[in-house]
N, C-alpha and C positions, 0 to 999 in steps of 0.2 A: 640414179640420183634421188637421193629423198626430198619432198618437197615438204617444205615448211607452212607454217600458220601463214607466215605472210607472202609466202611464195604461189600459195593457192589463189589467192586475187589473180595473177596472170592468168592464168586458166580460167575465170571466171567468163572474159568476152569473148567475142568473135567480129571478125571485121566483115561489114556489111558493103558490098556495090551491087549498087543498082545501074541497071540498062534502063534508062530512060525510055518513053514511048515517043519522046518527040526526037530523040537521039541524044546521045553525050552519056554520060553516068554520073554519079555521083556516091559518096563514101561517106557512112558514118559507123557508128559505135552498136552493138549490142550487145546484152548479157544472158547468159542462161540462169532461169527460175524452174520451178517447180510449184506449178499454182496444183493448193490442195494436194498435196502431198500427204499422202499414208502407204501402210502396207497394203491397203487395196486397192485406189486407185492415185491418181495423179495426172496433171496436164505439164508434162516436159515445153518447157517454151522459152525463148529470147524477145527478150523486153525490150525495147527500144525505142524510140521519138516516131511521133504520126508523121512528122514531117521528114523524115528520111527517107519513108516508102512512099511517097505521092510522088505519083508520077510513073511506078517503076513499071518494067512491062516483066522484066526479070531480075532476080535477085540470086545474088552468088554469096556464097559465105564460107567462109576459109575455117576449117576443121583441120583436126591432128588428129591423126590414126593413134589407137591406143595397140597394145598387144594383148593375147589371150589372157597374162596375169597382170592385166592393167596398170601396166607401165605407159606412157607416152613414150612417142616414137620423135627424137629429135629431129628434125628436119621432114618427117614425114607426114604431110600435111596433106589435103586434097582440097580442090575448091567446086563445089557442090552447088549446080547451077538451077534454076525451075522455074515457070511459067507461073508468073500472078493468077492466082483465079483459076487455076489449070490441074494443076498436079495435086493430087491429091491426099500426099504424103505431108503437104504445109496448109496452112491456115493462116490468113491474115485478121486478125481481131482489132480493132479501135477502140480504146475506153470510152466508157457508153456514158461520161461525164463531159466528154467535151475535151480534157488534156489531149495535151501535146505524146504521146503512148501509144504504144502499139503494141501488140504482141505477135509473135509467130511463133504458130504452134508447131511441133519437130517431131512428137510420137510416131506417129506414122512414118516418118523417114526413120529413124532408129527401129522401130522395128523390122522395115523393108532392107535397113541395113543389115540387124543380126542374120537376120533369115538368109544373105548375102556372105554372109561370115567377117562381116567387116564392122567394126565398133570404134568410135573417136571418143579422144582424152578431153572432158571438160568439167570443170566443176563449178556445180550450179549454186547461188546464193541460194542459201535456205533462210526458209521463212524466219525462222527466228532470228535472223541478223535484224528484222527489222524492228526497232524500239519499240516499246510502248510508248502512249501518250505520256506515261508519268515519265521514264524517262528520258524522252525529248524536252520534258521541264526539265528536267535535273544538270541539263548540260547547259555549260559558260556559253556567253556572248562569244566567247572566242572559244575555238577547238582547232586540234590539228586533224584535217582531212587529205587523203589522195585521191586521186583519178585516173581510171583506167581507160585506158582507147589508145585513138588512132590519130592523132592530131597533125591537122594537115594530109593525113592519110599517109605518115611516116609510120612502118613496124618494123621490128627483123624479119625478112621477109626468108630470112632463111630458117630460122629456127620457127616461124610465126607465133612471134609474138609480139605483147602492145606496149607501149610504149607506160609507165606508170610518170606522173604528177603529182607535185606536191606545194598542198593549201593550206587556208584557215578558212574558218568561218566570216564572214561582212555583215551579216546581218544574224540575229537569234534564230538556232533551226527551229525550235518550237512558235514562233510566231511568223502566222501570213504576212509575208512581206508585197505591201501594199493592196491588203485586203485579198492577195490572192495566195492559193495552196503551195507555196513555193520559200525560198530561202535566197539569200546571196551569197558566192563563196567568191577570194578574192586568189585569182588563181586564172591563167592564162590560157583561155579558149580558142580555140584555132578550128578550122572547118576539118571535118572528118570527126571533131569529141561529141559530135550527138549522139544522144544517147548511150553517155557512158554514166556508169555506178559510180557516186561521190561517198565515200567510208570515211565515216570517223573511224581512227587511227591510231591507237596507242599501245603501242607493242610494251612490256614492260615494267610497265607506269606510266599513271600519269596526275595532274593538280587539276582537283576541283573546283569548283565555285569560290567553295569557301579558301582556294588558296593553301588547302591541305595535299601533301603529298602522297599520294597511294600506290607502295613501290610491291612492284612483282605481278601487279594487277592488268590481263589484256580486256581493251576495249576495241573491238575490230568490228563495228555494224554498220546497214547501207541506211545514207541516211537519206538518199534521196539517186534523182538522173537528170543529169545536165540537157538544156534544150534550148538558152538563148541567154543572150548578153547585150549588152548597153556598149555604144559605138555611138563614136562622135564622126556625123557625116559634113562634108564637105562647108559649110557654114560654120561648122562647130555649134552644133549643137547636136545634144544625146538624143538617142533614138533606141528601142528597144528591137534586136529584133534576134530571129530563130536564127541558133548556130549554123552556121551553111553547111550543107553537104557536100561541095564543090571551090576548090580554092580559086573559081572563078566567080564565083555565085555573087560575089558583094563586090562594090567599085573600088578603086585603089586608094580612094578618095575619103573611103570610112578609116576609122583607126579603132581597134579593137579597145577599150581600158582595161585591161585585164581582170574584169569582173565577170563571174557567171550567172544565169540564173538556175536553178535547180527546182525540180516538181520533188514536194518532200514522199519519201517515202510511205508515208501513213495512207498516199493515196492506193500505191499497191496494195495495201492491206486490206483498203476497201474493197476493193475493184476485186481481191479474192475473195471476199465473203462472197458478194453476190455470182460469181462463178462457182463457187461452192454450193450455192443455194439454188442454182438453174442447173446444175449436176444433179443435186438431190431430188428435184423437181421431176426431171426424165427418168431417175431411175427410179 
């Protein structure tokens, strides 16, 4: 089966559970990156919310086996389980700003896997999905965006894959919405979508600013990762808080408004220079 421009977002995540240390689990969203990416080196890694791995004592993450001429294997998937802090094949990193981010680093398991003979179908965002500053000015108060995850921790769990969504923007992605590095998109969050990649979206064409139409033209870039929402708790009144990892996590009592908050992209951009720059430093 050939996979298309837009068919490749599916394969972008992987469904993250966590075994809790106090007991229970909990589910969110990651994506595969490539921080620093060249022909000589690179860190293979799945991006995800800091708040999805606190806590965890283990971490599983659901892969598709590829074949020797790198096909995906439909339904053949495996779930790939390892020890926080332990196994040496992962890495857990926290952006060193303080966001809601995480990374886990995967080199070391893809290698221990080739050596294994065994290799999985994923394809990771590349860097240059992620805009410039000029053109996160260049984009409307409003854009169409999708989402990719696990919402509520529903996928095909036969075929594994994630469930795709579909948004606009709430707030301008070029401007800190409310003085902090993030954006609003108005689009229906459910526990298990942390830490999913939010894409602007426009297969085709699409109208600019100015209200001009631009036909045949794709815009497909990440413009940021979903990590919390505004819920009106039991008083009714709004409260901000971190998408939950667990469809128990919040009372029955909060009511979602179908708004998200989003960490814009340009932060990962940062966050790879200065890993780029502590790379260069040791070598």
């Amino acid at each position: 089966m050939t996979i298309g421009l837009s068919d490749q977002l599916a394969y972008c995540t992987v469904r993250i559970e966590c075994l809790l240390n106090g007991g229970g689990m909990s589910i969110g969203t990651g994506f595969f990156y490539h921080f620093c990416h060249s022909e000589s080196k690179g860190i293979p890694a799945i991006i995800t919310n800091k708040h999805v791995l606190d806590g965890a004592g283990k971490i599983r993450l659901y892969l598709t086996r590829m074949t020797d001429n790198k096909e995906r294997i439909l339904g053949g998937h495996e779930v790939i389980e390892f020890v926080c802090n332990e196994d040496a094949r992962f890495s857990i990193i926290y952006n060193p700003e303080g966001l809601d981010l995480a990374i886990i680093t995967i080199g070391g398991f893809l290698l221990d896997s080739e050596n294994k003979e065994k290799k999985y179908y994923f394809k990771p965002v590349a860097s240059d999905a992620i805009p410039t500053n000029e053109f996160f000015n260049e984009l409307s108060v409003i854009e169409d965006l999708i989402m990719v995850g696990y919402p509520s921790g529903i996928y095909d769990s036969v075929n594994n894959m994630p469930i795709i969504r579909k948004g606009i923007t709430a707030t301008h992605p070029a401007l800190d919405y409310e003085g902090r590095p993030e954006f609003v998109i108005d689009m229906a969050c459910f526990p298990g979508s942390s830490g999913s990649p939010v894409f602007l979206f426009n297969l085709g064409g699409y109208t600019d600013r100015n209200g001009q139409y631009n036909l045949g033209v794709h815009r497909i870039y990440l413009l940021g990762v979903l990590y919390a929402g505004p819920q009106f708790d039991a008083h009714g009144k709004v409260k901000v808080v971190p998408i939950p990892t667990s469809s128990q996590a919040i009372s029955q009592t909060s009511i979602p408004m179908n708004l998200g908050y989003v960490i814009s992209s340009k932060n990962i951009r940062q966050w790879e220079i200065s890993i780029n720059s502590e790379i260069n430093r040791i070598i």
